[in-house]
C-alpha positions as CSV (number, residue, x, y, z in Angstrom):
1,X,0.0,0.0,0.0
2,X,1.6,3.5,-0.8
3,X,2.2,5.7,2.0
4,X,3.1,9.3,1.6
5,X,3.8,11.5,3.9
6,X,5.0,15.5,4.8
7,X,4.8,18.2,7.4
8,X,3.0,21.0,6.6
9,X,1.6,23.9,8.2
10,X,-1.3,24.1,6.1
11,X,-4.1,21.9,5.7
12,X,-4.8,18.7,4.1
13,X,-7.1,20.3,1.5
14,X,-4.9,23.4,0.8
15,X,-2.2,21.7,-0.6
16,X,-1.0,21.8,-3.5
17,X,-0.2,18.3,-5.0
18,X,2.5,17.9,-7.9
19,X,4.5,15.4,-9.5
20,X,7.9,13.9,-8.6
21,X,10.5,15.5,-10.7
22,X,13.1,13.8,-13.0
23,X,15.6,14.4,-10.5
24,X,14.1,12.7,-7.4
25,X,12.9,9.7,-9.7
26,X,16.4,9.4,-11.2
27,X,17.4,9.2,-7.4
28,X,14.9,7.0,-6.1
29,X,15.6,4.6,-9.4
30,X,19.5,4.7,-8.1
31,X,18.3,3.1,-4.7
32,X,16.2,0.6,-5.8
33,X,18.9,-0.8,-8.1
34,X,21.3,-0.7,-5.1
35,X,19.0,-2.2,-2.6
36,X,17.0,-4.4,-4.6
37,X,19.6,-4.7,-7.9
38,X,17.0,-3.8,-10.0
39,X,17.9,-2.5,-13.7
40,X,16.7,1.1,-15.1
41,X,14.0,-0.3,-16.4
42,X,12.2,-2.0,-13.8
43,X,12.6,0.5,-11.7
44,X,11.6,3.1,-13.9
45,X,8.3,1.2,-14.2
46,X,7.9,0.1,-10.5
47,X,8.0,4.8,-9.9
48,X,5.1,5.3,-12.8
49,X,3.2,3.0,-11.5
50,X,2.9,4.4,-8.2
């Protein structure tokens, strides 16, 4: 089940939802292969699918 979390001062309705950006997927990607020794690719699909 995902689970995201943050801290925030405002409330759950007044914020502003966006996507990931290249940067932090390329990152998370990185880890997954290191912890898991998953290639690009699966990787890559396991982040789009969340």
């Amino acid at each position: 089940m995902p689970l995201r979390t943050f801290t925030s001062a405002l409330g759950h309705g007044d914020v502003v939802r966006v996507p990931p950006s290249e940067a932090y997927l390329e990152t998370m990607a990185t880890g997954l292969g290191e912890v898991f020794g998953w290639n690009s690719e699966r990787a890559q699909a396991y982040l789009r699918g969340l």
